[in-house]
C-alpha positions in Angstrom: -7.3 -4.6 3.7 -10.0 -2.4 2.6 -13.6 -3.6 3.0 -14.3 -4.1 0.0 -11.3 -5.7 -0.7 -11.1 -9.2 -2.7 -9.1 -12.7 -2.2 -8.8 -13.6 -5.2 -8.3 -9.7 -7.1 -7.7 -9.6 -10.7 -4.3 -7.7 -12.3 -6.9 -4.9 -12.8 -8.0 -4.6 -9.3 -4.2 -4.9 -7.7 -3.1 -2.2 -9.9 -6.6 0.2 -9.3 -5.9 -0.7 -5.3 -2.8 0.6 -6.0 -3.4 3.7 -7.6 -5.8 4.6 -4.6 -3.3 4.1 -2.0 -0.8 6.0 -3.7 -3.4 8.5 -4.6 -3.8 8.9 -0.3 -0.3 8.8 -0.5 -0.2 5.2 0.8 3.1 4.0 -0.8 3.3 0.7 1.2 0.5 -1.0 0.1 0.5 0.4 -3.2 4.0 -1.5 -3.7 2.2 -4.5 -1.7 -0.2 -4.5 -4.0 2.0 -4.5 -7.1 3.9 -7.5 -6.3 4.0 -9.8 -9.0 2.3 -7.3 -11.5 4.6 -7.0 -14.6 3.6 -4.2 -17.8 4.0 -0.7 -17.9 1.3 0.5 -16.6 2.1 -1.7 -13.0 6.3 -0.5 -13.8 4.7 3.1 -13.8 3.4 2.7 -10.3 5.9 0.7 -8.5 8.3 3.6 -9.7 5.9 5.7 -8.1 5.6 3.5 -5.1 9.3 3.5 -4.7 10.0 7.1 -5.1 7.6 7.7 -2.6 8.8 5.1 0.4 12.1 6.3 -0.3 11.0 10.1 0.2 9.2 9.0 3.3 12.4 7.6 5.1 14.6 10.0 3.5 12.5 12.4 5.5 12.1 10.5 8.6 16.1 10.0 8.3 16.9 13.8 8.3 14.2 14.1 11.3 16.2 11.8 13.5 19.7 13.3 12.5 18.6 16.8 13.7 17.4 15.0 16.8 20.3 12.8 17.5 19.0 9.6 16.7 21.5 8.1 15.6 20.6 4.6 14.7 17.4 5.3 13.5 18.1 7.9 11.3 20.6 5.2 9.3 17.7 2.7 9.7 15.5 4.8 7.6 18.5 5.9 5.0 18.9 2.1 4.4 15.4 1.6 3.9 15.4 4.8 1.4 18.4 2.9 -0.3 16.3 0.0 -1.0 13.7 1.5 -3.0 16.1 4.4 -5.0 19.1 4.2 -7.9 22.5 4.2 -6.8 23.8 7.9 -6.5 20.3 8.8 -5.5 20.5 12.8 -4.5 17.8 12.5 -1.7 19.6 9.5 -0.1 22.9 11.4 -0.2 21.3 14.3 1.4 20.3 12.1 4.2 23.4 10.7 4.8 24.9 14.1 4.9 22.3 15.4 7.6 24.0 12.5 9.6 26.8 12.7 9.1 27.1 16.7 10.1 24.7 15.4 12.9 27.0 12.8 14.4 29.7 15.8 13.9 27.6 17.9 16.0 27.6 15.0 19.1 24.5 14.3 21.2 21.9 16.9 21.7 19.0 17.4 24.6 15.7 16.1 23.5 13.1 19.0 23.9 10.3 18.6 26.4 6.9 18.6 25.3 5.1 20.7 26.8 0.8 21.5 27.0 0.9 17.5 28.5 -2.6 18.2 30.2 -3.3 19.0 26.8 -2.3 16.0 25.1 -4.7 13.3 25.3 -2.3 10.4 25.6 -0.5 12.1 29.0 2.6 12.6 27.0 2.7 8.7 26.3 3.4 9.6 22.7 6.5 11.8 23.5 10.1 10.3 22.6 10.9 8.7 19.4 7.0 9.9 17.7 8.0 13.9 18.5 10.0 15.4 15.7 12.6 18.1 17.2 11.4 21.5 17.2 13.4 23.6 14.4 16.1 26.1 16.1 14.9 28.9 17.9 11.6 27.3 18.8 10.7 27.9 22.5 11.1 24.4 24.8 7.8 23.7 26.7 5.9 25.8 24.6 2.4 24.3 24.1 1.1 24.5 20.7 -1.5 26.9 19.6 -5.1 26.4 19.5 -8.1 25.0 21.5 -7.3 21.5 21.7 -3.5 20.5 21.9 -3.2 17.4 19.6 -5.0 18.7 16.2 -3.3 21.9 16.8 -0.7 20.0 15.9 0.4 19.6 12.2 -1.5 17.0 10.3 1.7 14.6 9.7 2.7 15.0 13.5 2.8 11.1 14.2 0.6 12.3 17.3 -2.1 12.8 15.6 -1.8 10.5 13.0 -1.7 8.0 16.0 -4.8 9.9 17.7 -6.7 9.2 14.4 -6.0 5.7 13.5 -7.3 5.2 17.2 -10.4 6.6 16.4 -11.3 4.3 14.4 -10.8 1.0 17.3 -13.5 -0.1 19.6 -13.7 2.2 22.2 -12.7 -0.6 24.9 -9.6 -1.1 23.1 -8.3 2.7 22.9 -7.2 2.8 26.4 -5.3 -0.1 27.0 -3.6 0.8 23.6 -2.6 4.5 25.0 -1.1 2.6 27.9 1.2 0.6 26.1 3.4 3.5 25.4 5.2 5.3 22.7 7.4 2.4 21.2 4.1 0.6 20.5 2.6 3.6 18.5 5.5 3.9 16.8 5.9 0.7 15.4 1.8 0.4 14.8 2.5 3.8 12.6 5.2 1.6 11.3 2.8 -0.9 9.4 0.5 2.0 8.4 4.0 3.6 6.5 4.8 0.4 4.5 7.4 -1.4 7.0 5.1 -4.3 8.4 8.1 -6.7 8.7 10.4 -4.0 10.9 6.5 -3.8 13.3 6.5 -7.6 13.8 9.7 -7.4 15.5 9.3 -4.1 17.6 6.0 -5.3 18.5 7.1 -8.7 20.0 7.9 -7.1 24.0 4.6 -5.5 24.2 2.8 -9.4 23.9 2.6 -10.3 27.4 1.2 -6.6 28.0 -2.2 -6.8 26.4 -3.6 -9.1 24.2 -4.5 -6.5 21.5 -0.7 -6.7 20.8 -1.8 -9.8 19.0 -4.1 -8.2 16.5 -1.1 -5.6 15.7 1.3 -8.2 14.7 -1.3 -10.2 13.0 -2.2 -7.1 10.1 1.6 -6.4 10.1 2.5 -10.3 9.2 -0.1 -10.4 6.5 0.9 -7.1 5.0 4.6 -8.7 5.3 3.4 -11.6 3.3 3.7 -14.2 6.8 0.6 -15.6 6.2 1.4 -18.4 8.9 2.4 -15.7 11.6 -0.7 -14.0 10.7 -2.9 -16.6 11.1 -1.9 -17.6 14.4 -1.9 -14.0 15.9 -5.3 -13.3 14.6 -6.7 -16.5 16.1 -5.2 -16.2 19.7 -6.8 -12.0 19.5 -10.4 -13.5 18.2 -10.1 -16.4 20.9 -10.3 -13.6 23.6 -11.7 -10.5 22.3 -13.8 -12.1 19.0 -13.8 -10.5 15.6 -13.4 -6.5 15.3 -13.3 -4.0 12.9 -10.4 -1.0 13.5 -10.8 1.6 10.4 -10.1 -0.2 7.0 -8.9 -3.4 9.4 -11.2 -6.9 10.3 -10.2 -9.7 11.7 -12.4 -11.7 9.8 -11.0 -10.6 6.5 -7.7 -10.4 7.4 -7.7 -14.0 8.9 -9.7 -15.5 5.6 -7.3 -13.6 3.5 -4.3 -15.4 5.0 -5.8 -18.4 5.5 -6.5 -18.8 1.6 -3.0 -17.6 0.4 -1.6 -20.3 2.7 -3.4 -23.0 0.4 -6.1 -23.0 3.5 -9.5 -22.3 1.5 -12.1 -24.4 3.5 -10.5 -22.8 6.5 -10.8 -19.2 5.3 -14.7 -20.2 4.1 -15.5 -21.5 7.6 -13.7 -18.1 9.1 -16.1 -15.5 7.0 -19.2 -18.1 8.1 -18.8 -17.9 11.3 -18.4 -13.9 11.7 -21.0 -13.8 9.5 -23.3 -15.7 12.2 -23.0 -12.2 14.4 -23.4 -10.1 11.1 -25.3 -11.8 8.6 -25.6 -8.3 7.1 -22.0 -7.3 6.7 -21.0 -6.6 2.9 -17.6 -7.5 2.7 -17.7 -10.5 4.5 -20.9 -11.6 2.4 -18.8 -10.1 -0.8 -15.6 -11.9 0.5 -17.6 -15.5 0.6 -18.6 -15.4 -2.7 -15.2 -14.6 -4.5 -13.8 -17.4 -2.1 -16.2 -20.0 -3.6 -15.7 -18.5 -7.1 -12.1 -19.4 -6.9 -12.9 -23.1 -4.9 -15.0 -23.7 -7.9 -18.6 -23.2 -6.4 -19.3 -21.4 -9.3 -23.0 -21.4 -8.9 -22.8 -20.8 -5.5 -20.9 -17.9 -6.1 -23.1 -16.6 -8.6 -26.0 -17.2 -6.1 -24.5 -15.5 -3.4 -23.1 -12.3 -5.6 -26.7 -11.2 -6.5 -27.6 -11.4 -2.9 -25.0 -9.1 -2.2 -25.7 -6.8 -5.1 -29.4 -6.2 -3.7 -28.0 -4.9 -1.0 -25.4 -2.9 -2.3 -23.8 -1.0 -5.4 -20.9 -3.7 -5.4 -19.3 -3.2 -9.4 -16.9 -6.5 -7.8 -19.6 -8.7 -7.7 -21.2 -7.4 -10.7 -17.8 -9.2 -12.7 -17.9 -12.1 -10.3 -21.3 -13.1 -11.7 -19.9 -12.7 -15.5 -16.9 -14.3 -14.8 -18.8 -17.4 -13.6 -21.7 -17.3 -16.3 -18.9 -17.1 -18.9 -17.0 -20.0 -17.9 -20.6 -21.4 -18.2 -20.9 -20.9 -21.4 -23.8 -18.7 -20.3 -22.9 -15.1 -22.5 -25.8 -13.4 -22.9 -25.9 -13.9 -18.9 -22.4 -12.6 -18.3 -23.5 -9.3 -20.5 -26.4 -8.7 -18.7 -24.4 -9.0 -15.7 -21.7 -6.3 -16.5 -24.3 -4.1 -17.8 -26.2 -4.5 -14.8 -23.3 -3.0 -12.6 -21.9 -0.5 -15.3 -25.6 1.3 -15.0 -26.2 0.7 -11.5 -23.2 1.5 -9.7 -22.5 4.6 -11.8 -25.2 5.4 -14.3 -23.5 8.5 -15.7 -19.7 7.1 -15.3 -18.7 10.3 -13.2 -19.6 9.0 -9.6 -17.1 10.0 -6.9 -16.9 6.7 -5.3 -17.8 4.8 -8.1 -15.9 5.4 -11.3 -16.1 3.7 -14.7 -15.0 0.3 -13.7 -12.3 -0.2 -17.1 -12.0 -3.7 -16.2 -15.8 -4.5 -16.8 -16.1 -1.9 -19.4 -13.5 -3.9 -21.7 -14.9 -7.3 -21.0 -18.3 -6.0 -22.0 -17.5 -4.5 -25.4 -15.5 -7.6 -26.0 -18.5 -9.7 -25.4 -20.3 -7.3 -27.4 -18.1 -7.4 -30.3 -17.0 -11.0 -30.5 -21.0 -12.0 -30.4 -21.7 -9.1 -33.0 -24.5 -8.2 -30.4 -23.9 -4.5 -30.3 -21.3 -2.7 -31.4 -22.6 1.0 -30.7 -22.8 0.1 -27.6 -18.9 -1.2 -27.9 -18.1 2.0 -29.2 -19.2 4.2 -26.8 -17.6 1.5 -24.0 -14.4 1.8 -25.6 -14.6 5.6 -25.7 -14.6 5.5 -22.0 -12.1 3.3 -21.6 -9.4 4.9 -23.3 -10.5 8.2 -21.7 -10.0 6.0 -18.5 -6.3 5.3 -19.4 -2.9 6.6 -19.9 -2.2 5.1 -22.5 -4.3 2.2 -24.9 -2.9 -1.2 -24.3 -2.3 -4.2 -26.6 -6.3 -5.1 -25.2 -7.7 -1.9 -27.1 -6.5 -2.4 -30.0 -8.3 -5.5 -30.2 -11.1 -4.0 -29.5 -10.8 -1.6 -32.7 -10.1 -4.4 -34.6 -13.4 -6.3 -34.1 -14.8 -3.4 -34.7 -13.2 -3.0 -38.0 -14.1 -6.7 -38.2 -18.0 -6.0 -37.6 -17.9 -2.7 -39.7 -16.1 -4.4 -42.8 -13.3 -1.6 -42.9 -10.2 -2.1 -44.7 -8.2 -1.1 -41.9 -8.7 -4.9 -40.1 -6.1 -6.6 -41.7 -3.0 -3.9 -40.8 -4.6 -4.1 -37.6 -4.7 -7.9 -37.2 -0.8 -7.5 -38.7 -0.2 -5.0 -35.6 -1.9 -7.0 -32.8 0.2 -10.7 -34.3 3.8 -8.8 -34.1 5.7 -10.6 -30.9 3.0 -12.8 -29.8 3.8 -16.2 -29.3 1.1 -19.7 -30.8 1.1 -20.2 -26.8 0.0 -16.9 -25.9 -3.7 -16.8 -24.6 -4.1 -13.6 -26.9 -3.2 -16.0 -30.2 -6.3 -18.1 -29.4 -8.2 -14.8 -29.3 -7.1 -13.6 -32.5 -7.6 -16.8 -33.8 -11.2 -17.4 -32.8 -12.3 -13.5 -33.5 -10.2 -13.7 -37.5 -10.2 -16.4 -38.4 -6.2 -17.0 -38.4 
């Protein structure tokens, strides 16, 4: 869960989270993510998502063949199976590398060698080293100043030494200690196979409590929200709340807590970390959208524009138009999107904020439908559909009020186009109906 991650996140937001994590080559959560989502634009990334999982373990398969592991190298060609079409070339190539490995018969594991070198004592050795190709030297150190990041960048080493980076330094040591099986499977929740950690993780819990914490981020990635809760609880009853890289406790715990149907539990669990930092934006960001959906709209709205004083947060920008419109309050909710469409990105090229296309389409459609300005519309629609793929059934709407405002000729082949397939029971019917007239 990123920190500025949401409960309660529209289709919109799933799909954009998604499109980051595979853009950081994340395929894990992107698929996560996607769960649910139906349309082309959510098919176009689960295909993506798919293809790469199943390259990951298709890689990770071959790895272990030419190491003689065995077992694990089907383990991963059966998890590249699940996400690829039958007669995938990939997947056949893995099974080949096995089967001319298991052809081959057991082979010595290399040594590592430069351990004073390694930071972890040679703790991550074993099943995170991938075999040196033939005619590599055994023991040979690698090159460079420092041992690990001489290393290459995917070397599960140093993938491992970063993701500990980011823990509180009193945790990094005890988590060393607990081996190379534990870093392994930690790696695993971190390469999309949460359910596979919860059960390679379960030894290591009478070892250190931390364990807890692990198992707690891999049952909510796994969708065991119950699992997740209890794990989380028993690590915060020792060690309180913590943040580890994109990871906190106090999110992770309100997040589960809420998709169990557990709402005023997940409310008190964001108040009460907030009590040691009353400052913190997500968890400030996290309430409001909680009491949005426990409809506390006005306490939502209340607390989003506390949040947004303190920070360019676009979310909360839509969380107070969201509110105001079920409110019947309009001009509110307008003043609200443009607030965060100028704010957070003035010019619409910022690196970290782009053009939000989910409050860009629900502004020109306010805009539009209230014939309040339709310049404006124009040049928010421009940006949209530069934003996209392809347009969607929701921009040709769009063009058609603004036919509709403009009096073309064009609106009624367009209203024809936009009717075709929908259903009287389709939310979009009652759209057309109220914007035409129909």
């Amino acid at each position: 869960m990123g920190l500025f991650s949401w409960l309660f996140p529209s289709d919109d937001d799933r799909m954009d989270s998604a499109q980051k994590a595979l853009d950081r080559k994340d395929y894990g959560s992107a698929r996560l993510e996607l769960e649910g989502l139906e349309g082309e634009r959510a098919e176009a990334l689960r295909f993506e998502a798919h293809e790469g999982l199943k390259m990951v373990n298709v890689e990770l398969a071959v790895a272990c063949a030419e190491a003689g592991e065995l077992a694990k190298a089907k383990e991963h060609i059966d998890l590249a199976a699940q996400f690829a079409q039958r007669g995938d070339p990939e997947v056949r190539g893995a099974r080949r590398a096995m089967r001319e490995a298991r052809e081959r018969g057991p082979v010595e594991r290399p040594k590592l060698g430069g351990g004073g070198g390694d930071i972890f004592g040679g703790a991550l050795g074993g099943t995170l080293m991938p075999t040196p190709q033939a005619g590599a030297v055994e023991n040979a150190a690698p090159e460079g100043d420092d041992a690990l990041f001489s290393l290459p960048p995917d070397d599960p080493r140093v993938r491992f030494a970063l993701l500990l980076e980011s823990y509180p330094e009193h945790l990094r040591e005890r988590i060393v200690k607990l081996g190379a099986d534990y870093a392994s499977a930690v790696l695993g929740i971190e390469d999309g196979h949460p359910g596979h950690a919860i059960e390679v993780l379960s030894p290591f819990l009478g070892q250190d409590i931390v364990v807890r914490f692990e198992r707690g981020r891999a049952a909510a990635a796994a969708g065991r929200h119950g699992l997740a809760i209890s794990e989380l609880r028993a690590f915060v009853d020792v060690e309180g709340h913590i943040e580890a890289g994109p990871y906190d406790t106090a999110l992770l715990l309100a997040s589960s807590l809420s998709r169990e149907g557990r709402p005023a539990e997940a409310l008190d669990a964001l108040e009460v970390a907030l009590k040691d930092r009353p400052k913190h934006v997500a968890l400030r960001a996290n309430r409001a959208a909680l009491l949005e959906a426990m409809g506390r709209p006005e306490e939502a709205d209340a607390a989003a524009m506390k949040v947004v004083k303190d920070a360019r947060h676009m979310g909360m920008y839509k969380l107070m138009a969201r509110v105001r419109l079920k409110a019947g309050k309009r001009a509110e909710a307008m003043n609200a999107l443009e607030s965060g469409l100028t704010t957070c990105c003035p010019s619409g090229k910022c690196g970290a904020q782009p053009f939000d296309v989910e409050a860009g389409r629900l502004l020109a459609r306010l805009y539009l439908e209230d014939r309040v300005d339709t310049p404006r519309a124009r040049q928010l629609i421009g940006r949209i559909k530069r934003s996209l793929r392809s347009p969607t059934w929701f921009e040709g709407y769009l063009d058609a009020l603004v036919s509709r405002n403009d009096n073309a000729p064009a609106l009624t082949d367009q209203v024809r186009m936009l009717k075709a397939g929908i259903r009287d029971d389709d939310p979009r019917a009652r759209m057309m109906a109220e914007a035409f007239g129909l």
